[in-house]
N, C-alpha and C positions, 0 to 999 in steps of 0.2 A: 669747554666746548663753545665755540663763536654762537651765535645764529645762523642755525642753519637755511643755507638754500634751498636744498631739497628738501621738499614736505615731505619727503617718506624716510626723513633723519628719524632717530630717536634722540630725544634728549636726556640728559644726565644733570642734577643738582650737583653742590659742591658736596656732596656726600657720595656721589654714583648713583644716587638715586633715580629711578626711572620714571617718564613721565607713561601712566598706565591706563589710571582712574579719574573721570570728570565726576563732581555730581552737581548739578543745576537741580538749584532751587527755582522753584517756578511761581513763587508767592510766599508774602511776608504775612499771609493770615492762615489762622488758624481756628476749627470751630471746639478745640479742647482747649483748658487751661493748666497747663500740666506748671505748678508751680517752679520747676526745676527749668524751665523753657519759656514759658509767656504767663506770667504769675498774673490772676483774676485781676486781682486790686489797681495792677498797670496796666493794662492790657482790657478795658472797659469798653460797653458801646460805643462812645467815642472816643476811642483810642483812634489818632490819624493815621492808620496804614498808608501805604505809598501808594498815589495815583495811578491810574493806567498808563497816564506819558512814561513814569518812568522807570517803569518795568520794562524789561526787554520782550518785545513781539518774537511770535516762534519765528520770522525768519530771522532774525537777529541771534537766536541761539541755536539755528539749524546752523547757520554761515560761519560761526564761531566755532560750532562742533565739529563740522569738516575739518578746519584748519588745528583742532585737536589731535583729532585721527591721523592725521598727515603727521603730525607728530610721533605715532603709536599708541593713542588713546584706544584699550580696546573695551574697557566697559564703561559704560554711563547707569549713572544713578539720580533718578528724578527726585527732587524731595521738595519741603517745603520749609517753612509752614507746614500746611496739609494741600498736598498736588493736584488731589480731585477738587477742591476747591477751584484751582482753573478752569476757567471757560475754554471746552474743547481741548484738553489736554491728550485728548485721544489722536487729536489731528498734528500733534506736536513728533506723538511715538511713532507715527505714519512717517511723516518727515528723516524721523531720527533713523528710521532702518531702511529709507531710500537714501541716505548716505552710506549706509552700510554697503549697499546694493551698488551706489555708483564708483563705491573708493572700492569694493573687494575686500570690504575689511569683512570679520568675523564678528560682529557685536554684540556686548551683553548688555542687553538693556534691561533695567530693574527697576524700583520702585519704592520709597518707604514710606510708609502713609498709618495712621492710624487707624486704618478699617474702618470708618463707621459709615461711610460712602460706599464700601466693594460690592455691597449686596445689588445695589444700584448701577457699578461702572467697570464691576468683572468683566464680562464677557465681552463689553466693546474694547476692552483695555488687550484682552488678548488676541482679538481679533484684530487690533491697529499692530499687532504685532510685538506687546509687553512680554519678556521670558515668565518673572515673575514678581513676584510682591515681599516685603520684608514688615510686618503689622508688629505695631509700637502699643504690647499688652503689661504693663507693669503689675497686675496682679489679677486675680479670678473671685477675689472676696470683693462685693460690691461697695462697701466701708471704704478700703482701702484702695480699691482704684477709684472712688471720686475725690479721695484726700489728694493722689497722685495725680489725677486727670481731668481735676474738672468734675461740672455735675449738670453739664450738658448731657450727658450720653452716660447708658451702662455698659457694663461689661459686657450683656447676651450682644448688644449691636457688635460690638468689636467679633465675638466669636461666630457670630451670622457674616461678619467680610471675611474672615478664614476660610469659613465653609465653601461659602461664595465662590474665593478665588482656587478654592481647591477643584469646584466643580469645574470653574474656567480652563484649568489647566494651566495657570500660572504659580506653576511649583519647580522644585521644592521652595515653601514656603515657610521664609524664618521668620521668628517669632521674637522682638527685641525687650529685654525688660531692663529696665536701673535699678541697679539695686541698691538702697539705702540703710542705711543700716538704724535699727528701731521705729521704721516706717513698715517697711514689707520685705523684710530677710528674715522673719519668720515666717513666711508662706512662701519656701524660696520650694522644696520638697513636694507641694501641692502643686505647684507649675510644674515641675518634672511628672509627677504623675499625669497628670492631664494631657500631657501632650507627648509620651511615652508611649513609640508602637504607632505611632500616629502618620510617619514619616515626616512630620514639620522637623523643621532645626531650632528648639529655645536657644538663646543668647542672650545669655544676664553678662549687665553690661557695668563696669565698676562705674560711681557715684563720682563726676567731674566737676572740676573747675570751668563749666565751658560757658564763656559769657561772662556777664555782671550782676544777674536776677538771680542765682540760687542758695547765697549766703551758704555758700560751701565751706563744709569742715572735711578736716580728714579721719577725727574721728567718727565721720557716719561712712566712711568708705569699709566696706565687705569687700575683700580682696579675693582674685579667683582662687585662689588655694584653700580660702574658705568654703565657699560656696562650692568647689570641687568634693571639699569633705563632707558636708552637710550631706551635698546629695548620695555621693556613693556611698554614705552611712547606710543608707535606703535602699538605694538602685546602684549597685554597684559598675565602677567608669573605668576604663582603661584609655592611657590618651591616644591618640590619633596623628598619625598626620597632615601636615597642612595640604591643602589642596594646590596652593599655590604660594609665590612670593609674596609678600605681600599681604597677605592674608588676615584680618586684624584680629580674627578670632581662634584663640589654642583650640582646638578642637580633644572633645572625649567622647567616646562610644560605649556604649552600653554593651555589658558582657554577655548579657541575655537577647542580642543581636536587636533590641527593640531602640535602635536609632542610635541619636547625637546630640550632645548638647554642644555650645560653644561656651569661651569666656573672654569676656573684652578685656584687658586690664590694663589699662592706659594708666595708672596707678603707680600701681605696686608692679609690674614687672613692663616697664613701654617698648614699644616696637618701633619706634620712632627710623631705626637702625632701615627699617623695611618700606617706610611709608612711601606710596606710587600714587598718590591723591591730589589734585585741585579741586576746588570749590570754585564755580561759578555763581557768585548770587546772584540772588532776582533782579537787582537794577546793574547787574553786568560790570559785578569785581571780582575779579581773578584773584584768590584769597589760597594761601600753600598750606595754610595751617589750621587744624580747628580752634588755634587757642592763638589765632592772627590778631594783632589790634588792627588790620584793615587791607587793605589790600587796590589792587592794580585797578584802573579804570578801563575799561576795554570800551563801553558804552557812548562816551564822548568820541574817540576815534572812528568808530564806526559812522556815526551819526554825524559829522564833519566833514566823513566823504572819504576816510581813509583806506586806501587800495588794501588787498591782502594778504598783501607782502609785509606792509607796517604794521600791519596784524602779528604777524608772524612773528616777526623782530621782537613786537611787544612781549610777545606772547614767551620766546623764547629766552629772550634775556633777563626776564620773571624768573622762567621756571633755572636757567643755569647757575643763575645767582641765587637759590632758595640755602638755607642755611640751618631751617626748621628743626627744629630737636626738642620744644616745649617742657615734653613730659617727662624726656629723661635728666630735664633742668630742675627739673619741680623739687624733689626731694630737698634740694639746697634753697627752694625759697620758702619751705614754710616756715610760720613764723610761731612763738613759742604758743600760740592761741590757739594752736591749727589751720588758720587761714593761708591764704597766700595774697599777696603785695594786692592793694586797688589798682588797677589797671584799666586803660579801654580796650576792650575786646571784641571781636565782631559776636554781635549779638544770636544764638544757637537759631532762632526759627528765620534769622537769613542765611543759615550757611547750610541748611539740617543735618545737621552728625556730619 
């Protein structure tokens, strides 16, 4: 497919793949240290983050997002870093659903944040207009999420921004966990209980290669066919179907009608086949893949004065030419160690999931 003229094209990769899903990152900081994502020992009080020149200002990611939408972008996912971290990130979701408002689109605007802010920025969040929130809880044993998260913050904060955004009405609100295998897939059954009947959606999420920081093996990957048997050992699951194309999560429901869980498994079975995703990061690179070594500049064109048409161009001959299939690659690159090849990668807390 050329570059389209008409912003209300859709576009297609060389796969057929549809362009669906934005998610901007709105910051390369974060106040956990989840070793899997921004590990303590790198990632120190002075560790240099990026300046505020060059990060992108929300008009710069409001004007970008339009020209998304023109393409058929119809959900956006904020992430970070951690998003409430931004300064006035409320006044960003303001913007993001007056484009909704001016193009006619239908938008789902969402959120993935680590909770430990919601208690604090629920309510303005839903009032700027947020659907809802996705909270990044890797476990409920306090041991085991500061091993995973850091030891800034406990667990009760994380479940006090659940609360939070349940009072806000930013639901249904999913719950993302990694699961590791010999770190916290023994308390994979304790998360299903706890948040069983709840109406939240858990989403254990398999153990990635994403980035350079988490000396990833394959033997610590928990595969969802596991963690589907652990749990219906217990709470018995029947699957689901997906809600939509696309979708990253198998879904399974509980027989006993008390909800859903999901399973990511970018792993052991990828969905690559379905992917409808860009990544916008924070200093404004158009990135197709989570497991990208880097990605498109949109940020210099803007800021040089470029009309929005050569936006578009950019934008779309990015997405026509995308080629991405990573994880249905994977399997052929590990290596007899369980690694996979050193590589540069764009680093997970700029692209977030």
């Amino acid at each position: 497919m050329p570059p389209n003229e008409n912003p209300l094209a859709v576009l297609e990769d060389r796969h057929a793949r549809p362009l669906r899903d934005l998610r901007i990152s709105v910051t390369d900081k974060c106040n956990f240290r989840c070793p899997y994502c921004m590990p303590a020992e790198i990632f120190g009080e002075k560790y240099p983050f990026l300046e505020r020149d060059e990060i992108l200002n929300f008009e710069e990611v409001e004007r970008l997002v339009r020209l998304f939408v023109g393409f058929g972008v119809e959900k956006l996912r904020i992430t970070g870093g951690e998003p409430l971290l931004r300064n006035g990130i409320q006044d960003l979701i303001v913007q993001l659903r007056q484009v909704g408002r001016d193009t006619g689109a239908d938008l789902d605007i969402a959120m993935t944040t680590n909770g430990s802010l919601l208690r604090r920025w629920a309510k303005d969040l839903a009032a700027a207009g947020l659907d809802r929130v996705t909270v990044s809880l890797d476990s409920l044993d306090p041991d085991v999420f500061h091993q995973m998260n850091g030891e800034r913050f406990g667990v009760e904060r994380v479940l006090d921004g659940i609360a939070a955004a349940e009072e806000a009405g930013l639901g249904p609100i999913k719950v993302n966990t990694v699961v590791q295998r010999g770190v916290n897939d023994h308390l994979l059954v304790d998360l299903a209980r706890h948040f069983h009947g709840t109406g939240h959606i858990l989403r254990f999420i398999e153990f990635m290669d994403v980035g350079t920081l988490n000396q990833w093996k394959m033997d610590e990957v928990v595969t969802g066919k596991e963690i589907v048997e652990r749990i219906s050992a217990e709470l018995p699951l029947e699957p689901a179907d997906a809600n939509y194309r696309g979708e990253v999560a198998a879904r399974y429901r509980y027989t006993d009608g008390g909800g859903e869980i999901g399973v990511i498994t970018s792993v052991s079975s990828p969905f690559c086949g379905d992917c409808t995703r860009a990544r916008l990061t924070v200093e404004g690179q158009l990135v197709t893949c989570l497991f990208a070594d880097g990605g498109i500049d949109l940020r210099e064109p803007m800021r040089s004065g470029k009309d929005d048409e050569t936006l578009r161009q950019l934008i779309a001959s990015t997405w026509t030419n995308r080629t991405d299939r990573y994880s249905e690659d994977r399997a052929g690159l590990i290596q007899i160690d369980g690694t996979t090849p050193k590589r540069e990668r764009v680093e997970m807390y700029h692209i977030g999931g």
